[in-house]
Predicted model as a PDB file, atoms N, CA, C, CB and O in Angstrom, pLDDT in the B-factor column:
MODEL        1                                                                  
ATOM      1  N   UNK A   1      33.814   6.053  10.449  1.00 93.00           N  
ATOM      2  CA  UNK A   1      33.690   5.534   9.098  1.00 93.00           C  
ATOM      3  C   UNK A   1      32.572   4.489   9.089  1.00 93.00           C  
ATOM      4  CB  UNK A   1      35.045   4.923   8.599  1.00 93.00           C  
ATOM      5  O   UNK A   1      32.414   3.603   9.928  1.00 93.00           O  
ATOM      6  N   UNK A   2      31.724   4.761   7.872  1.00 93.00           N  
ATOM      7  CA  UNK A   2      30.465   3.915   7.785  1.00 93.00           C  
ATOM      8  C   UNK A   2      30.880   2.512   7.778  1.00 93.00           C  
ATOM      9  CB  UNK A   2      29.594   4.219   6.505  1.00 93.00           C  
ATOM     10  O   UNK A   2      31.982   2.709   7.267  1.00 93.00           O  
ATOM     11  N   UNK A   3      30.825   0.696   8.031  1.00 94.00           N  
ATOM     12  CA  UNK A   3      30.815  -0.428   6.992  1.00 94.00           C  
ATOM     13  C   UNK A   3      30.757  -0.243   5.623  1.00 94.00           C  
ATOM     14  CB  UNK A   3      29.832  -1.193   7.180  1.00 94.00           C  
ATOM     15  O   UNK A   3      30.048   0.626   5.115  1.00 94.00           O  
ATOM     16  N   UNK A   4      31.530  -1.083   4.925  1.00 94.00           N  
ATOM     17  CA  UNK A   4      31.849  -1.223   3.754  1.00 94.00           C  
ATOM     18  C   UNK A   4      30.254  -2.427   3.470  1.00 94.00           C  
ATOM     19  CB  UNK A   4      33.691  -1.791   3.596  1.00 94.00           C  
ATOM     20  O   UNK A   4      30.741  -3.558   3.481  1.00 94.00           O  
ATOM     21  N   UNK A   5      28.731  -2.549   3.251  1.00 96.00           N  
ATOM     22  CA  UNK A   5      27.880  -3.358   3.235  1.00 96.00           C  
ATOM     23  C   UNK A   5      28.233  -3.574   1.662  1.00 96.00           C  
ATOM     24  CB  UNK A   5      26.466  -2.917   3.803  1.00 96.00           C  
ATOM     25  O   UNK A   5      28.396  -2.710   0.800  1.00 96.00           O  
ATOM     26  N   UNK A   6      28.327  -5.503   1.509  1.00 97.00           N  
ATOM     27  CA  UNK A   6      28.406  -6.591   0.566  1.00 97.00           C  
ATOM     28  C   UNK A   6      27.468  -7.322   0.807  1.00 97.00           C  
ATOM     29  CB  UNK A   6      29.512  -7.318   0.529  1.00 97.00           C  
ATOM     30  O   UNK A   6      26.962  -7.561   1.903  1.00 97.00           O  
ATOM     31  N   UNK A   7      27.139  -7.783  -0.394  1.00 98.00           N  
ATOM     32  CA  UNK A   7      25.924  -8.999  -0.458  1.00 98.00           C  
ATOM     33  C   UNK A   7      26.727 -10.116  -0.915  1.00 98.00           C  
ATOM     34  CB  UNK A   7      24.518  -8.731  -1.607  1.00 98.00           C  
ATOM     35  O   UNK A   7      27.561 -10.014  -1.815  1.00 98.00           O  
ATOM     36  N   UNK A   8      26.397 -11.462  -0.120  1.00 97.00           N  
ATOM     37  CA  UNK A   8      26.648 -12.634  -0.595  1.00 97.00           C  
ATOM     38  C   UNK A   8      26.320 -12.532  -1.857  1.00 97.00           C  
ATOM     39  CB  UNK A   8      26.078 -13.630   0.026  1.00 97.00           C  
ATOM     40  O   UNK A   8      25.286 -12.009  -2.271  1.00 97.00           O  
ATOM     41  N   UNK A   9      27.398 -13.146  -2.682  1.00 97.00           N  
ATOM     42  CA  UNK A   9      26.772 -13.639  -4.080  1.00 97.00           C  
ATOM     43  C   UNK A   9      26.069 -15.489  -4.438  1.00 97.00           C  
ATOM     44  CB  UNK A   9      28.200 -13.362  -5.153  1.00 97.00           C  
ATOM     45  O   UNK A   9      26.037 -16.132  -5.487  1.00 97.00           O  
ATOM     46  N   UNK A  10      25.841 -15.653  -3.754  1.00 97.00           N  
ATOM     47  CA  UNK A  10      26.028 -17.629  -3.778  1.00 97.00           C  
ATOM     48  C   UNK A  10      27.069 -18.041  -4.491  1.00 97.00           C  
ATOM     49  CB  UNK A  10      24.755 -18.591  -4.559  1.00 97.00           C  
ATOM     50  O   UNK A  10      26.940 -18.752  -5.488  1.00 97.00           O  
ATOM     51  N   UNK A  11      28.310 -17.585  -3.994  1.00 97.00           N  
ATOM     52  CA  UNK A  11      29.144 -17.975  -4.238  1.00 97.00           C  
ATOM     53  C   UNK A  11      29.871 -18.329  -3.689  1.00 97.00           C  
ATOM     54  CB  UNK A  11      29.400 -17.635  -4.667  1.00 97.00           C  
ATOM     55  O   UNK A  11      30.032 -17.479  -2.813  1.00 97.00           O  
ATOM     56  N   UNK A  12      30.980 -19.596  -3.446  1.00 96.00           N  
ATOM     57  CA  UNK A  12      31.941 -19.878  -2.261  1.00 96.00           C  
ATOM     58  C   UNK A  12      32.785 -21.092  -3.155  1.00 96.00           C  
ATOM     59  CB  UNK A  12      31.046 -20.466  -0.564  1.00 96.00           C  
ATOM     60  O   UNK A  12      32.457 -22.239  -3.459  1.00 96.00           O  
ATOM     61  N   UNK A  13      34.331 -20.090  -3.495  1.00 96.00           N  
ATOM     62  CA  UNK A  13      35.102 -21.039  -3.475  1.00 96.00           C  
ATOM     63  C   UNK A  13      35.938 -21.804  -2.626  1.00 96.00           C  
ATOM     64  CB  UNK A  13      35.549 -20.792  -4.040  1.00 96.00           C  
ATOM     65  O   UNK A  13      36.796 -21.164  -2.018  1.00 96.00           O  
ATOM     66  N   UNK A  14      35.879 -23.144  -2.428  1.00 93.00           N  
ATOM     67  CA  UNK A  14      36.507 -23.439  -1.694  1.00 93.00           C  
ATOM     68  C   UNK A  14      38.097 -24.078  -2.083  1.00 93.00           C  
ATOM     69  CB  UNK A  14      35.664 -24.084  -1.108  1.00 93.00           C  
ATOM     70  O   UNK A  14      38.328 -24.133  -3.291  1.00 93.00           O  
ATOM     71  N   UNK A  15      38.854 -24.409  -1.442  1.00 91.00           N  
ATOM     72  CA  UNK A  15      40.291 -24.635  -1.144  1.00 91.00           C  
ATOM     73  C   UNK A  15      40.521 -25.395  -1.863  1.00 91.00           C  
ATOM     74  CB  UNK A  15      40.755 -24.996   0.020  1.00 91.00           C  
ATOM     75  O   UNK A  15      39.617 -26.225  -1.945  1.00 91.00           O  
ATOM     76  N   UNK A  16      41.707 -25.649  -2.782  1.00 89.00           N  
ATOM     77  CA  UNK A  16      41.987 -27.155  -3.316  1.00 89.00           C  
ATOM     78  C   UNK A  16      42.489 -28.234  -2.739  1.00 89.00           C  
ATOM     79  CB  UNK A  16      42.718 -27.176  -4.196  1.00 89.00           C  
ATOM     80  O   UNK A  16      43.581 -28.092  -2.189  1.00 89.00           O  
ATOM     81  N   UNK A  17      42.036 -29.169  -2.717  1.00 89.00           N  
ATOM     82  CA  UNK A  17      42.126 -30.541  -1.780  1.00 89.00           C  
ATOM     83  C   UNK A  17      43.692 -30.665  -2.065  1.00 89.00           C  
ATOM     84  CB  UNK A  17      41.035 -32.123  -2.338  1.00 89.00           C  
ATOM     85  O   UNK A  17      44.233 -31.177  -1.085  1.00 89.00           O  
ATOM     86  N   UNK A  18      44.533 -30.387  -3.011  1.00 93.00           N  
ATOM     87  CA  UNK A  18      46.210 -30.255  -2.838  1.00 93.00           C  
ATOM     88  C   UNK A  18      47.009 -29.593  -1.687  1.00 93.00           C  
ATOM     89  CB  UNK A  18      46.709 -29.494  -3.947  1.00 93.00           C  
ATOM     90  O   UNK A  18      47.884 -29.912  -0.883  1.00 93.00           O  
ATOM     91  N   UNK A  19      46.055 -28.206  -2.110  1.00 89.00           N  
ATOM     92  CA  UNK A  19      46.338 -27.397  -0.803  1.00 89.00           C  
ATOM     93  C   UNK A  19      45.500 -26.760   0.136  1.00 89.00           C  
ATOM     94  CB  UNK A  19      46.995 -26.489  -1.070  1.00 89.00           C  
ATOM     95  O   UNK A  19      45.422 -25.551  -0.085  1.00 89.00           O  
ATOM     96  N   UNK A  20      44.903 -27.115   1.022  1.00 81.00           N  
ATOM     97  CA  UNK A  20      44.438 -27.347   2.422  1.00 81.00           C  
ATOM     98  C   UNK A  20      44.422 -26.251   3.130  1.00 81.00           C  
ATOM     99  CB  UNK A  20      45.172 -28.251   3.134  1.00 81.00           C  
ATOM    100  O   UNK A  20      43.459 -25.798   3.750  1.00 81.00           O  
ATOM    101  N   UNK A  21      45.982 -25.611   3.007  1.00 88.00           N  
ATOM    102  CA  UNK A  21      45.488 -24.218   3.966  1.00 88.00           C  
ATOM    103  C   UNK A  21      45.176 -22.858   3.022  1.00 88.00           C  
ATOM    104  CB  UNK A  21      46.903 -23.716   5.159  1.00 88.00           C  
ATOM    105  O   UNK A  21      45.340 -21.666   3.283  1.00 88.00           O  
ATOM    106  N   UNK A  22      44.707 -23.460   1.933  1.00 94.00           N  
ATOM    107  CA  UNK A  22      44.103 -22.249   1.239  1.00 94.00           C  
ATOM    108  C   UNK A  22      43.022 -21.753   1.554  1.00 94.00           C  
ATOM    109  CB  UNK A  22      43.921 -22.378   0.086  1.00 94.00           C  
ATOM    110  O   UNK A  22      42.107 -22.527   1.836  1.00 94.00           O  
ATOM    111  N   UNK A  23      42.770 -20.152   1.606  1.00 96.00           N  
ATOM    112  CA  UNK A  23      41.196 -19.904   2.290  1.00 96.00           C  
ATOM    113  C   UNK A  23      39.976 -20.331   1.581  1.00 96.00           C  
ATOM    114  CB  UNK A  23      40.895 -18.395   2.494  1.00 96.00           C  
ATOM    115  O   UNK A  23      40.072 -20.265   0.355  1.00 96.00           O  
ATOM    116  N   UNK A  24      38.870 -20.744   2.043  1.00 96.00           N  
ATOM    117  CA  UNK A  24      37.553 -20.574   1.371  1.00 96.00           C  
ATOM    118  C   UNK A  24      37.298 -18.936   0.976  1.00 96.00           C  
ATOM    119  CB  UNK A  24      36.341 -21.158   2.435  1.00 96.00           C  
ATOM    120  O   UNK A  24      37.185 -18.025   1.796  1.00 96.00           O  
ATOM    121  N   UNK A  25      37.247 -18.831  -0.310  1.00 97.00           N  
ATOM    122  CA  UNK A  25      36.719 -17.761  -0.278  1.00 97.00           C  
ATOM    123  C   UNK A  25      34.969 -17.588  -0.847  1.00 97.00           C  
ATOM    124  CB  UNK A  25      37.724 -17.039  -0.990  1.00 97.00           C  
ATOM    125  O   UNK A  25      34.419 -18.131  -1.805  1.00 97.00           O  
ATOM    126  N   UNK A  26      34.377 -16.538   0.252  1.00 97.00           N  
ATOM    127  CA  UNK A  26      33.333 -16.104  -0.056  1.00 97.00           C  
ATOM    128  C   UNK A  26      32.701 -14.732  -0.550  1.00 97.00           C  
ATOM    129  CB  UNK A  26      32.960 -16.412   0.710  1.00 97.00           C  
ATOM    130  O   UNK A  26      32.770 -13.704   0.123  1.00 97.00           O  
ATOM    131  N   UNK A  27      32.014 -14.822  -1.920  1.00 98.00           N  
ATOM    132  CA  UNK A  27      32.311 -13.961  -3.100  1.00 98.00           C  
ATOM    133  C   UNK A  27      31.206 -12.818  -2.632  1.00 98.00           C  
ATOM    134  CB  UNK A  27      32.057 -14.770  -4.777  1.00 98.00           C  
ATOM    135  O   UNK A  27      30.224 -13.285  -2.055  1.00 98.00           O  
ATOM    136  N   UNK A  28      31.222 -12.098  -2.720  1.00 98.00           N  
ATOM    137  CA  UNK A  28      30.305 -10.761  -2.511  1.00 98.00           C  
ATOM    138  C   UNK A  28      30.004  -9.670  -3.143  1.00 98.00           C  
ATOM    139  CB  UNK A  28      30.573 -10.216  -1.703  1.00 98.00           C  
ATOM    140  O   UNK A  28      30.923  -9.486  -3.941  1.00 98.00           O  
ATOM    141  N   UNK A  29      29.445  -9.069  -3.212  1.00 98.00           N  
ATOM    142  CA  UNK A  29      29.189  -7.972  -4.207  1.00 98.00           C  
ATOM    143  C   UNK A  29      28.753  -6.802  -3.093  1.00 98.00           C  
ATOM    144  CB  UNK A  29      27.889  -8.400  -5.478  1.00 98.00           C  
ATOM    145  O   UNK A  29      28.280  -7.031  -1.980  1.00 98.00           O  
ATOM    146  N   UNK A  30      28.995  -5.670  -3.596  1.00 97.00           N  
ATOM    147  CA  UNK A  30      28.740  -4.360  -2.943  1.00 97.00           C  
ATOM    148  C   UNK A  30      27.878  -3.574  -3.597  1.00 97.00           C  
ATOM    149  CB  UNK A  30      29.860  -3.615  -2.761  1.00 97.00           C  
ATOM    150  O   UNK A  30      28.064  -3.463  -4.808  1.00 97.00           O  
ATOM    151  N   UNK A  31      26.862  -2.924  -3.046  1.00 94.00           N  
ATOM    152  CA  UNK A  31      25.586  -2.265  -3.530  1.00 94.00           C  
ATOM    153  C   UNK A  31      25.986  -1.812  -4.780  1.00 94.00           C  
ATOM    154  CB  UNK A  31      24.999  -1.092  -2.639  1.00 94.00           C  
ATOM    155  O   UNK A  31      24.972  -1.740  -5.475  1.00 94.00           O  
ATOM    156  N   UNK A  32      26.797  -1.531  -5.297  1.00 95.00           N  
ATOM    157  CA  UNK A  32      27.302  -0.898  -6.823  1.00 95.00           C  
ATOM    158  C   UNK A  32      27.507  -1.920  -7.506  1.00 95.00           C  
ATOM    159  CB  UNK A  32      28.639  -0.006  -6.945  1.00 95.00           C  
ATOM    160  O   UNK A  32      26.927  -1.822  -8.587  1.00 95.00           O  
ATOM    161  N   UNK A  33      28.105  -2.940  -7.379  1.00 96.00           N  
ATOM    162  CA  UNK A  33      28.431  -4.315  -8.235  1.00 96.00           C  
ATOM    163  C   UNK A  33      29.793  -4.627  -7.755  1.00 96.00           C  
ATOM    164  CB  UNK A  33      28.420  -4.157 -10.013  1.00 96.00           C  
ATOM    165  O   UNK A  33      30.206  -5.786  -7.732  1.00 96.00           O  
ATOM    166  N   UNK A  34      30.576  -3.506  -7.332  1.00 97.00           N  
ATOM    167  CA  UNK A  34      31.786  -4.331  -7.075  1.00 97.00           C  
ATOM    168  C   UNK A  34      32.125  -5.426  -6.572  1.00 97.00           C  
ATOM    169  CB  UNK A  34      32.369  -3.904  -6.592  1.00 97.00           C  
ATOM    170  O   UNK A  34      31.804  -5.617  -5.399  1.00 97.00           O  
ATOM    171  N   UNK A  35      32.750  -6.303  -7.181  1.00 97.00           N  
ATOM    172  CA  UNK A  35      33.683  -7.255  -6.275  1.00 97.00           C  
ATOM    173  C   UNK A  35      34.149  -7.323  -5.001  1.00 97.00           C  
ATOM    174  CB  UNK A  35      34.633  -7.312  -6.671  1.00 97.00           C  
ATOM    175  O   UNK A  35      34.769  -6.326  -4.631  1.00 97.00           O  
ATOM    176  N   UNK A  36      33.986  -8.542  -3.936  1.00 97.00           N  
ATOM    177  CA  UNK A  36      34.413  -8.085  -2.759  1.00 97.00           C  
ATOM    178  C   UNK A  36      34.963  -9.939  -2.350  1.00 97.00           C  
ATOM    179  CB  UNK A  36      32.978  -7.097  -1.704  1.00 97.00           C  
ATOM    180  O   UNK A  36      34.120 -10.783  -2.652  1.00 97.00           O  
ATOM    181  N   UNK A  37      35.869 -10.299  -1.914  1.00 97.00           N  
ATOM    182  CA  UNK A  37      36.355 -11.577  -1.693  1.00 97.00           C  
ATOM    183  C   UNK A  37      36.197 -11.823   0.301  1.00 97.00           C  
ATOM    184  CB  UNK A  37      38.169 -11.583  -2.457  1.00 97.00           C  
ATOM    185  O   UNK A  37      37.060 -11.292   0.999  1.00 97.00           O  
ATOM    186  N   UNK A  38      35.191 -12.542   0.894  1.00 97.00           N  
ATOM    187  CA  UNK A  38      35.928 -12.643   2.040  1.00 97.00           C  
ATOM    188  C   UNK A  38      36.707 -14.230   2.221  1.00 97.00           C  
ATOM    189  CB  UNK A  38      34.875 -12.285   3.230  1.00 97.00           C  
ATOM    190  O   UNK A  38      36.470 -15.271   1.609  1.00 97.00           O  
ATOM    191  N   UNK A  39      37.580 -13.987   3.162  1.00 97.00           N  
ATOM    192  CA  UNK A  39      38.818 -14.889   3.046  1.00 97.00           C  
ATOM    193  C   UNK A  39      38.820 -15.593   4.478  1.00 97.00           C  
ATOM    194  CB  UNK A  39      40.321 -13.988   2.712  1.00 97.00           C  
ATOM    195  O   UNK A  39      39.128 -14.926   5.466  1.00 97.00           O  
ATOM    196  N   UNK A  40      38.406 -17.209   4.614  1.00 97.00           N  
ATOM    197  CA  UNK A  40      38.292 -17.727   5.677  1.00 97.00           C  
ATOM    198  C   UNK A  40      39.061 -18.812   5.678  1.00 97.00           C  
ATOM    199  CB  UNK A  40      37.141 -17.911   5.976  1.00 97.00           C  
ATOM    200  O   UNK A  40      39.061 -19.673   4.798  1.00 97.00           O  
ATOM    201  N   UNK A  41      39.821 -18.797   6.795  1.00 95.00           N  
ATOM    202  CA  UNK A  41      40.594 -20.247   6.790  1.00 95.00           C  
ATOM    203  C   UNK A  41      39.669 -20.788   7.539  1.00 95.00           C  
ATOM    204  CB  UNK A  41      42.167 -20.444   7.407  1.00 95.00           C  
ATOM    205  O   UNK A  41      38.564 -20.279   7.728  1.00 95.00           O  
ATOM    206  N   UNK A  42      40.182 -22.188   8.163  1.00 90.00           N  
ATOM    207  CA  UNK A  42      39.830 -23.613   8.937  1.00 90.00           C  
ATOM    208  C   UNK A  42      39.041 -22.844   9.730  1.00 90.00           C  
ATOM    209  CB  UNK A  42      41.062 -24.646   9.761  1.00 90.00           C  
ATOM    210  O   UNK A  42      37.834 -22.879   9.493  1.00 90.00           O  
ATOM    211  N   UNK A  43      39.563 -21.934  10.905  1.00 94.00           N  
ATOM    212  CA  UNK A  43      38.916 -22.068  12.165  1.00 94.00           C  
ATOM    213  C   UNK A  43      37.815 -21.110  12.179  1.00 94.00           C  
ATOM    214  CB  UNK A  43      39.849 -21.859  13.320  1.00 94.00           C  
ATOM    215  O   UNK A  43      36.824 -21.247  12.896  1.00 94.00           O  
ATOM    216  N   UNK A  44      38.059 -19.854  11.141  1.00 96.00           N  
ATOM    217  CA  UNK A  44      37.335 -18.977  10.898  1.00 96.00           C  
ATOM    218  C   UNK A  44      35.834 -19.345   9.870  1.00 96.00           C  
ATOM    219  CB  UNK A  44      38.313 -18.059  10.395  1.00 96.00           C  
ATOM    220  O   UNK A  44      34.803 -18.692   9.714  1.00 96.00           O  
ATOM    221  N   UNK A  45      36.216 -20.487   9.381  1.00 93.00           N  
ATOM    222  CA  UNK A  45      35.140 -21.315   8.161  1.00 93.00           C  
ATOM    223  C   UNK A  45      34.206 -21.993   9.580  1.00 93.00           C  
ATOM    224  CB  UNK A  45      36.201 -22.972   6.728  1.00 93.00           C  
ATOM    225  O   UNK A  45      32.984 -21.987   9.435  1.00 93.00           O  
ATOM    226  N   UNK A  46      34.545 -22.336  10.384  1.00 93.00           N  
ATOM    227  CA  UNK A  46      34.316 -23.360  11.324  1.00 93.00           C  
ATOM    228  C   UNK A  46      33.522 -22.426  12.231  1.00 93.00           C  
ATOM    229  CB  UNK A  46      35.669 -24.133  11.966  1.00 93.00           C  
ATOM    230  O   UNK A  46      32.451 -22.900  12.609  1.00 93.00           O  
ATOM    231  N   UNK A  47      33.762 -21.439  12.577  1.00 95.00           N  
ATOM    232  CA  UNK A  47      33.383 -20.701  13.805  1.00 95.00           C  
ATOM    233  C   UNK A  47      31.967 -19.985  12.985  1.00 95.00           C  
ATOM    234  CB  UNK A  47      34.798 -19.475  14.495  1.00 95.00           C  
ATOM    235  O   UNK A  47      30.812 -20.141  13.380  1.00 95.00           O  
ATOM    236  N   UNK A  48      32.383 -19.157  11.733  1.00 95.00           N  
ATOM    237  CA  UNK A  48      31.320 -18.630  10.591  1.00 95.00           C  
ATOM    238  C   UNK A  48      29.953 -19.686  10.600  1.00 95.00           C  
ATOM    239  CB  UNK A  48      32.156 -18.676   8.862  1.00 95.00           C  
ATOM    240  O   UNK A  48      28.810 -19.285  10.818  1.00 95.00           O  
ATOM    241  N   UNK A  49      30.276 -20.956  10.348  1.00 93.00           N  
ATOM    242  CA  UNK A  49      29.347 -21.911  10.208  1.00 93.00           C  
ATOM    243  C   UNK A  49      28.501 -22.176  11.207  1.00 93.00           C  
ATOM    244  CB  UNK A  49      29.855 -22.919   9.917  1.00 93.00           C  
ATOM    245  O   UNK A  49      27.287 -22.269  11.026  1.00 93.00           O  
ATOM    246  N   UNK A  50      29.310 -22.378  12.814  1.00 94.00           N  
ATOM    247  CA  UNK A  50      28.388 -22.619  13.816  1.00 94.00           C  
ATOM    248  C   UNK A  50      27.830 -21.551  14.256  1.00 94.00           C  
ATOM    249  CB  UNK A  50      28.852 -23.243  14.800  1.00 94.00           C  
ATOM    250  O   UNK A  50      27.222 -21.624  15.324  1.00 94.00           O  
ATOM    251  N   UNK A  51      27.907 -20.093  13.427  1.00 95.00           N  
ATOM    252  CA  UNK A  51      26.875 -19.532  14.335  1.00 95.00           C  
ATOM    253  C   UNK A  51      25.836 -18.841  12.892  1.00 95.00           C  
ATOM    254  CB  UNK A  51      27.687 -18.169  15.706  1.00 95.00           C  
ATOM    255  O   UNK A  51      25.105 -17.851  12.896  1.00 95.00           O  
ATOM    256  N   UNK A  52      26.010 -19.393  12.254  1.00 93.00           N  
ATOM    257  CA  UNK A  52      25.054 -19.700  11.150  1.00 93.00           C  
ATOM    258  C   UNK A  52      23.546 -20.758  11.457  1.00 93.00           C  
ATOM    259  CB  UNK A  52      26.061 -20.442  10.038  1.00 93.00           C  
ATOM    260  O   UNK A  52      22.357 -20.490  11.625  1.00 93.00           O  
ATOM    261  N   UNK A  53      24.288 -21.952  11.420  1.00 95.00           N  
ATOM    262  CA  UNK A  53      23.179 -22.901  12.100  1.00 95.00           C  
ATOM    263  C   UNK A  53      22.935 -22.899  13.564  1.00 95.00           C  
ATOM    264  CB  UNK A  53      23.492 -24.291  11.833  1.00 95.00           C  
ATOM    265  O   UNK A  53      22.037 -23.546  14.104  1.00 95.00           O  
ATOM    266  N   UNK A  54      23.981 -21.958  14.313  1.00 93.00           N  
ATOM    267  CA  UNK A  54      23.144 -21.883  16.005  1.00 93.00           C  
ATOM    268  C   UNK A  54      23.502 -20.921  16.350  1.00 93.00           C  
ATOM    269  CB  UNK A  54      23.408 -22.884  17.265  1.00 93.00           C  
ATOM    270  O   UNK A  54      24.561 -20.911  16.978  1.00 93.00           O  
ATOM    271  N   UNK A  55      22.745 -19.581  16.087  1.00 89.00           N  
ATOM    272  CA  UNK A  55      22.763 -18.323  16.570  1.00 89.00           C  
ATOM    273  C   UNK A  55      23.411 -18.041  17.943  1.00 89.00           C  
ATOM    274  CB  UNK A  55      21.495 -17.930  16.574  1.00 89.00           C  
ATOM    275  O   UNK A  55      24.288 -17.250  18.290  1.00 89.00           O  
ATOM    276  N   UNK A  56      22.407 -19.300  18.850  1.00 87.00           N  
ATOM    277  CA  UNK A  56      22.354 -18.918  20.211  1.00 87.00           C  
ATOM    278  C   UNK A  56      23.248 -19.690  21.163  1.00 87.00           C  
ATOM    279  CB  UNK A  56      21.017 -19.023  20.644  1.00 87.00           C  
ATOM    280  O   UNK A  56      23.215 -19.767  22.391  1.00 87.00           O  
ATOM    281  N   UNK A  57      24.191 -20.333  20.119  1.00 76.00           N  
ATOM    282  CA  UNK A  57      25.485 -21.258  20.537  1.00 76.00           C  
ATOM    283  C   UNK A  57      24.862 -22.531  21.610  1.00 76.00           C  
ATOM    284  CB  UNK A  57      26.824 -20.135  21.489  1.00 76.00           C  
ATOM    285  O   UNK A  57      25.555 -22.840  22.579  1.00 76.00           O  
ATOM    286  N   UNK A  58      23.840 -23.070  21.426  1.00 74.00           N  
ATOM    287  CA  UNK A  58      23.173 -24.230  21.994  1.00 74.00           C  
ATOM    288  C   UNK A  58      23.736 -25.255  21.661  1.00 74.00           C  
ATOM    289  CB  UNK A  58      21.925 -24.393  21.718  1.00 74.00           C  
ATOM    290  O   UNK A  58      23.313 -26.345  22.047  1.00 74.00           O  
TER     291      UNK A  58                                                      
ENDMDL                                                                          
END                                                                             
């Protein structure tokens, strides 16, 4: 089975400061327009990020 390919939308909601272990979600769109939500908690927001700004884990 092929990937399901989504485009970031610049979109990212994040969690409400009430509730904490709610995911960040990051909004996406799929070559057709559909809607696509990805769903990151703490460690997964955390891990996403550092290899954003350091590819090469330096």
């Amino acid at each position: 089975m092929d990937p399901l390919i989504v485009r970031w939308d610049r979109t990212v909601i994040h969690p409400n400061p009430d509730n904490p272990d709610d995911p960040t979600i990051v909004c996406c769109l799929t070559d057709d327009g559909q809607p696509v939500a990805l769903l990151l908690d703490d460690e997964l927001r955390e891990a996403l990020g550092l290899q954003l700004i350091d590819p090469e884990g330096n």
